[in-house]
C-alpha positions in Angstrom: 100.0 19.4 28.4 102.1 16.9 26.5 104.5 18.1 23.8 102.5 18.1 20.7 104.1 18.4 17.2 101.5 18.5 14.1 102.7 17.5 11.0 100.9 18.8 7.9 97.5 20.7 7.9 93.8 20.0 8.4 91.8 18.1 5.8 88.2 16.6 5.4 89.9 13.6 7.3 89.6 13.1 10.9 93.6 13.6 12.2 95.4 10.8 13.4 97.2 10.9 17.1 100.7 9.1 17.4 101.2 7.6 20.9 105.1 6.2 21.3 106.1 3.2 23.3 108.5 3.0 26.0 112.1 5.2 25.5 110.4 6.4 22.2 109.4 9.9 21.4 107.3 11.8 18.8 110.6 12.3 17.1 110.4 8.4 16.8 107.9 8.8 14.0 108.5 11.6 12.0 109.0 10.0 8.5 105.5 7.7 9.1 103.8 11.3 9.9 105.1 13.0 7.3 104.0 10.5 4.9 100.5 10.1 6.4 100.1 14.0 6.7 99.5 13.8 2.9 95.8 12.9 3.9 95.1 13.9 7.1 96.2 15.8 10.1 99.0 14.3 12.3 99.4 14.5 15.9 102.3 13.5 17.4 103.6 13.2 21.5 106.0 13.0 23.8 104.6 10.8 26.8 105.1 12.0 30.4 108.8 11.8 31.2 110.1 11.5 27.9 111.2 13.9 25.1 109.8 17.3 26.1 107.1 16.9 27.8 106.4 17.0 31.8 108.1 14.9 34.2 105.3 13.6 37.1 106.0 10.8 39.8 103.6 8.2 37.6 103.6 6.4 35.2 100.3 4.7 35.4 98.3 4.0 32.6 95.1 6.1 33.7 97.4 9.1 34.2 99.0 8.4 30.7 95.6 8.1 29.2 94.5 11.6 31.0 97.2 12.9 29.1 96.2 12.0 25.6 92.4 13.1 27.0 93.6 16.6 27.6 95.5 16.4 23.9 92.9 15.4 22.1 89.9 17.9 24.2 92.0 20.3 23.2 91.8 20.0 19.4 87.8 18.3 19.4 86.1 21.6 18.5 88.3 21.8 15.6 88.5 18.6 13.9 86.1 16.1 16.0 87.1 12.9 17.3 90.9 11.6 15.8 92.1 8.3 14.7 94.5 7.2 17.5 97.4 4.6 17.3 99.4 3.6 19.8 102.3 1.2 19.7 103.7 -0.7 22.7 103.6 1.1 26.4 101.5 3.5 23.7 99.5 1.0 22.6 98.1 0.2 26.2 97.6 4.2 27.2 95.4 4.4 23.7 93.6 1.0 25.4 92.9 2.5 28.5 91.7 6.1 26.7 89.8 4.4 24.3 87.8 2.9 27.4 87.5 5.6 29.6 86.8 8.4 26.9 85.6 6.6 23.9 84.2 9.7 22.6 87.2 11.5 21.9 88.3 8.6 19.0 86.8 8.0 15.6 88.8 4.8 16.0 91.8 2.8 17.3 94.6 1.0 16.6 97.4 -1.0 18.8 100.9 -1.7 17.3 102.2 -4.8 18.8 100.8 -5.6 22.0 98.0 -6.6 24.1 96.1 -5.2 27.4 97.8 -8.2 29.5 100.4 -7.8 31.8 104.1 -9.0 30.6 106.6 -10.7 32.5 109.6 -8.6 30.7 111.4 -5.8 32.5 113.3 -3.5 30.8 114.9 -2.0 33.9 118.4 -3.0 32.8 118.1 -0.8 29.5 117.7 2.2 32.3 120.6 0.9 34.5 122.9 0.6 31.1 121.6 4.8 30.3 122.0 5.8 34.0 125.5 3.9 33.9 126.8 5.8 30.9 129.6 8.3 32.0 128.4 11.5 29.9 131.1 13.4 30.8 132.9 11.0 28.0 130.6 11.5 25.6 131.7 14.0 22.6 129.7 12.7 20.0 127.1 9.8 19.9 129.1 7.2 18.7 130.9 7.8 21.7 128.1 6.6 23.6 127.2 3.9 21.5 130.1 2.2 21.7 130.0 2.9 25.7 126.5 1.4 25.7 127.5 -1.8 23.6 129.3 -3.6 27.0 126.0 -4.0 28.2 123.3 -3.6 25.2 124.5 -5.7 22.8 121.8 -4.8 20.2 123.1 -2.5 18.0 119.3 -1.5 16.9 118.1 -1.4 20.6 121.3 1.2 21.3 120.6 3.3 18.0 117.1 4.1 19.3 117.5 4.8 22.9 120.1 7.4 21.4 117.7 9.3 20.0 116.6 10.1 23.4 120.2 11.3 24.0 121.4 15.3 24.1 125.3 15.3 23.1 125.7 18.7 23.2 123.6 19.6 26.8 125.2 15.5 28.2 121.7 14.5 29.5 118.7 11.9 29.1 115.3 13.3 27.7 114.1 10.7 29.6 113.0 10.3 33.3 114.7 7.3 34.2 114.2 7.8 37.8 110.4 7.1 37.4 110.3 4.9 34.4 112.3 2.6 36.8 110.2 2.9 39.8 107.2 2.5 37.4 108.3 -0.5 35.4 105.9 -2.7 37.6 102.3 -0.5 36.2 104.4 -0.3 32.8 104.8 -4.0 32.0 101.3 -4.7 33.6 97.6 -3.6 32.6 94.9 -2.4 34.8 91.7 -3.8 35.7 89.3 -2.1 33.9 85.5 -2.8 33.7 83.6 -1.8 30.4 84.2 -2.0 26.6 85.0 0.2 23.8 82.5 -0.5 21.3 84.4 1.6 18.6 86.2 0.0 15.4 89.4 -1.1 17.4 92.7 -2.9 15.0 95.1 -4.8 16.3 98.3 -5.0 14.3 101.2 -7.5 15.2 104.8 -8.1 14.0 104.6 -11.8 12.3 107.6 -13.0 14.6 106.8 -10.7 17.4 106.7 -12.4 21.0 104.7 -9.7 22.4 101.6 -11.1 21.2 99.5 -13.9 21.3 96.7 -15.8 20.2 96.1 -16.5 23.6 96.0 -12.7 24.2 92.3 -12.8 21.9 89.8 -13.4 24.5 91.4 -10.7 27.1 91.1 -8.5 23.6 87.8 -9.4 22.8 86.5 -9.1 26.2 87.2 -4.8 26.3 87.4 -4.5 22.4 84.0 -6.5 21.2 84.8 -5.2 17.5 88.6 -5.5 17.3 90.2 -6.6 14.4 93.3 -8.3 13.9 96.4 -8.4 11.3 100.1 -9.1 11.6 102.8 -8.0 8.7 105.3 -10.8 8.0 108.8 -10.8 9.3 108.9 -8.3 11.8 108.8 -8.3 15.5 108.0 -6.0 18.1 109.5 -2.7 16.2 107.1 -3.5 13.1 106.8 0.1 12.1 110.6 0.6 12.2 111.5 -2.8 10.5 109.1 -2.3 7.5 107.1 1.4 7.8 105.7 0.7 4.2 104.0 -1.9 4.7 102.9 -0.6 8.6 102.0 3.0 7.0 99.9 1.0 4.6 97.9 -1.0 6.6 97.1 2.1 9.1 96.3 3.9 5.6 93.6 0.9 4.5 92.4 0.7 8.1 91.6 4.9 8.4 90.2 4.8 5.1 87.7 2.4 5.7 86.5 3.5 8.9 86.3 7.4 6.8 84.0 6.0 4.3 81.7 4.6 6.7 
């Protein structure tokens, strides 16, 4: 099963799950759970092939969703179905769960992208980590400043080095498969049904990820979604303001508790 931590304690809330995007990790998110565990239960994971969880030869989105499946059976007799939000590459496994075991979810909510398939390839983000000599690497500003020949965004750098060990000199990453997977992780797969649940879609303001012309595709597997964007922030809108992000998922879990 996927590395699970749980922040805080049970309440008369349904918990919330915490799905990463690409490179990310639970780790990723600890300040947003902490904060959120004030209410509710939070649940957060490592994906297959990152952090510490398992490392498997796919990558596909029905294998991801699986994953959260087997999470989330594993704590329904105890707290019911869970709020799940999913940002990114996590956004889309949440997507594909959501639609194949609408059950398990009170409700969902995708951070900044849409079940399309993207042109984008972030394969040379994994040739830049693959490159880096860790045998050079003493401390992680070491391997920033190795990684800035070729990533020249400092922010991009700063979080993909959370996914660094310094002291052990290896990835907690399987870049081996994320690369031969990039194809199933940039795309979306045909999937017939809908999820009739409450479903909220929140975008960055300048995010290119996505689109008004992404609604109908939305629409067409999410008949209920809803749809928000916070101001001045692209595709990493939970990093680049969490207060605002942490109070929109609040006022969106809220409302769906009072129903």
């Amino acid at each position: 099963m996927l590395n699970t931590v749980l922040t805080g304690s049970s309440t008369d809330r349904p918990p919330l799950l915490i799905v990463h995007g690409l490179f990310g990790s639970a780790r990723n998110w600890s300040v947003i759970s902490k904060r959120l565990s004030d209410q509710r239960l939070i649940l957060s994971v490592d994906m297959r092939n990152h952090g510490d969880s398992p490392r498997f030869a796919s990558q596909s989105y029905p294998d991801m969703a699986a994953d959260l499946a087997e999470v989330l059976e594993a704590h329904i007799d105890a707290y019911g179905p869970c709020h799940v939000m999913g940002h990114s590459m996590g956004g889309k496994a949440a997507m594909v769960l959501a639609l194949t075991r609408p059950e398990l979810l009170k409700s969902l909510t995708v951070a900044d992208i849409s079940p399309v398939s993207y042109s984008h390839d972030n394969t040379p983000l994994i040739h830049a980590m693959r490159g880096l000599d860790l045998s050079k690497v003493e401390k992680r500003s070491d391997a920033d400043r190795m990684l800035a020949h070729d990533i020249l965004d400092a922010g991009v750098r700063a979080f993909l080095l959370q996914s660094l060990v310094v002291k052990e000199k290896k990835w907690l990453l399987n870049l081996d498969v994320l690369e031969a997977e990039m194809g199933k992780i940039v795309g979306f797969p045909e999937l017939s049904g809908t999820y009739d649940g409450p479903a909220f879609f929140l975008s960055g303001g300048e995010s290119t990820y996505v689109s008004r012309d992404h609604r109908d595709a939305t629409k067409a597997l999410f008949p209920h979604a809803k749809f928000a964007s916070i101001p001045g922030t692209g595709h990493w809108l939970h990093a680049e303001k969490p207060r605002e992000f942490e109070a929109a998922l609040r006022a969106w879990m809220e409302a769906i508790d009072a129903r």
